[in-house]
N, C-alpha and C positions, 0 to 999 in steps of 0.2 A: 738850300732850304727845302726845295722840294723833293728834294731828294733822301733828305733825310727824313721827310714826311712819307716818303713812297716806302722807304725798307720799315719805319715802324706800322704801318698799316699791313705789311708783309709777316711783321712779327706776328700779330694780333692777329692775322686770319689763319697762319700757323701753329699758334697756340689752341684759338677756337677748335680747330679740326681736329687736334690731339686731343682734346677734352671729348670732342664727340664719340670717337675711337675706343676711348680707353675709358674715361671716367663717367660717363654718361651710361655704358650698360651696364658696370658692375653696378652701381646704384640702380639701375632697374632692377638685377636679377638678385632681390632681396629673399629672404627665405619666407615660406607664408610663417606666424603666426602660430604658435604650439600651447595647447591648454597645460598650463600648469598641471605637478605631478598632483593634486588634491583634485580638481577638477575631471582630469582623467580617471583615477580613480573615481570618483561619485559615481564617471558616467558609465566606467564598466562593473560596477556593483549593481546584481538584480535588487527588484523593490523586497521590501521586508514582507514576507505574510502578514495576513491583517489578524489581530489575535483573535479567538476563537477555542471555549473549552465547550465539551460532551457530556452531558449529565445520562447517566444511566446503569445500568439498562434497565427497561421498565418488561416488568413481567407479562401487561397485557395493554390493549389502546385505551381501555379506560383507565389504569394509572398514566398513562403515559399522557392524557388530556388534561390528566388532573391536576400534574406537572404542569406542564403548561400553561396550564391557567394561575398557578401562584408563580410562577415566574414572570408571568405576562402582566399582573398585577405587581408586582416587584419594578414595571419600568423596564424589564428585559421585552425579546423580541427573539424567543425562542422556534427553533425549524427540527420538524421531526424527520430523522432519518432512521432508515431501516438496513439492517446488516445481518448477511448471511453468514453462518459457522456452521462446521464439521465438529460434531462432537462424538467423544468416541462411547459407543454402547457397548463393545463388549469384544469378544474375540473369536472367530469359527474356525475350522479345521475344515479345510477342503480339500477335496479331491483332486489326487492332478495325473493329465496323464494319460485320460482318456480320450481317444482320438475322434470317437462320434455318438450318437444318441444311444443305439447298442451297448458299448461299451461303458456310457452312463447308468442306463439300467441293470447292465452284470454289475456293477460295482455298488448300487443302492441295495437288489438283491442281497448281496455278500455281507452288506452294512448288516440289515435288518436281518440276516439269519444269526449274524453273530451278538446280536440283542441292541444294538443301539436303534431304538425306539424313536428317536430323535432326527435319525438319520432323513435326509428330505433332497429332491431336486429344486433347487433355487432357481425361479426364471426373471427374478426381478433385473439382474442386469442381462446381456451379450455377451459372451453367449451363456446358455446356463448351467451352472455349476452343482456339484453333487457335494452337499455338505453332511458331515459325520457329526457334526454339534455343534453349537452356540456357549458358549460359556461369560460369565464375566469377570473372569482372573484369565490370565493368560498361564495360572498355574495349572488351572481345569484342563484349558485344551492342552499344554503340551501332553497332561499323560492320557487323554483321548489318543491324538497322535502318536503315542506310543505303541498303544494296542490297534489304532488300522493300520502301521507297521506291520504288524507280528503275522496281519491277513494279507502280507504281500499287495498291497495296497500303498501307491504314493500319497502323499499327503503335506501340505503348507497350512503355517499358520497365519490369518490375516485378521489385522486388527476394523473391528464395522463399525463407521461411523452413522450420523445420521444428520440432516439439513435442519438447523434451529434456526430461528428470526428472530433476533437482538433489536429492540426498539430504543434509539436515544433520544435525546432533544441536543440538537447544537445550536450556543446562545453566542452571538457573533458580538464582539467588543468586551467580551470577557478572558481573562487568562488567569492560570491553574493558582496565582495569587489573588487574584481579586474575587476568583470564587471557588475558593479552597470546601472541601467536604464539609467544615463545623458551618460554614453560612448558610449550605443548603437547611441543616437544621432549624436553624433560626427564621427559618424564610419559609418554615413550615413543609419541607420534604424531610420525612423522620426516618423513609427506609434505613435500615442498615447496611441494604445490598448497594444503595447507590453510589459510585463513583465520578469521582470527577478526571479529565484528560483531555487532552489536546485534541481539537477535532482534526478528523483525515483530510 
């Protein structure tokens, strides 16, 4: 009898020990925890921009307040921004080629004896330039260029712009549907130049 009580106690703390072994750590070493494919996604998707359209451009700051003020009576909550542009004025023929101040004034000389009246040293940019004319076709200067050619004279054509100030109002919780171009009318902006767009 007690003996057959001693080999099943022998069993059972032989069994116990293989459980500890074997089936006690694979059950710990369980995998963490992985967010579902939707979840993942959401959370590598940046946020939405918040919508946001540009009413303008306003030719001066008193349109551009007056704006304002009937949008701001409208329940919007308009912000004025201001924006730099390159616009192009016209086209010059410049001199090229000449290696120092010397050589600028024999080449202005040479302009001005061959009659262009016109002819001037430009100091507005760095360094400065010796221009044979201004024109606003770019069909003017090429044949300018043709003839300070013909005086052994190099010559490029460059298109000259100049720095304008675009005034908008960006009205933040609106989009290019909710305040399409006919509602600004209606809402008392009647320009015809104004547009509506997405703010930057």
């Amino acid at each position: 009898m007690l003996r057959t009580i001693f080999f099943a106690l022998l069993t059972a703390n032989l069994l116990f020990l293989a459980w500890v072994h074997w089936a006690a750590p694979e059950q710990g070493l369980q995998s963490p925890p992985t967010l579902s494919s939707k979840t993942a996604s959401a959370a590598a998707s940046p946020p939405l921009p918040a919508a946001c359209t540009s009413v303008g451009p306003f030719g001066d700051a008193d349109a551009l307040a007056q704006a304002a003020g009937i949008l701001g009576a409208a329940g919007k909550q308009p912000r004025p921004r201001t924006e730099s542009l390159q616009q192009p004025t016209g086209f010059a023929v410049v001199i090229t080629g000449l290696r120092d101040a010397a050589a600028q004034q024999a080449a202005l000389a040479t302009l001005k004896r061959a009659g262009f009246v016109d002819a001037r040293l430009a100091t507005e940019g760095t360094p400065p330039v010796v221009l044979a004319g201004s024109f606003a076709e770019r069909t003017g200067a090429e044949q300018r260029a043709l003839r300070v050619h013909a005086l052994k004279l190099e010559a490029s054509i460059e298109q000259q712009t100049r720095t304008v100030q675009q005034r908008w109002l960006d009205v933040p919780g609106e989009t290019l549907q909710t305040l399409p171009a006919e509602r600004l009318v209606k809402l008392g902006l009647t320009s015809p130049d104004l547009v509506t767009a997405t703010c930057p």
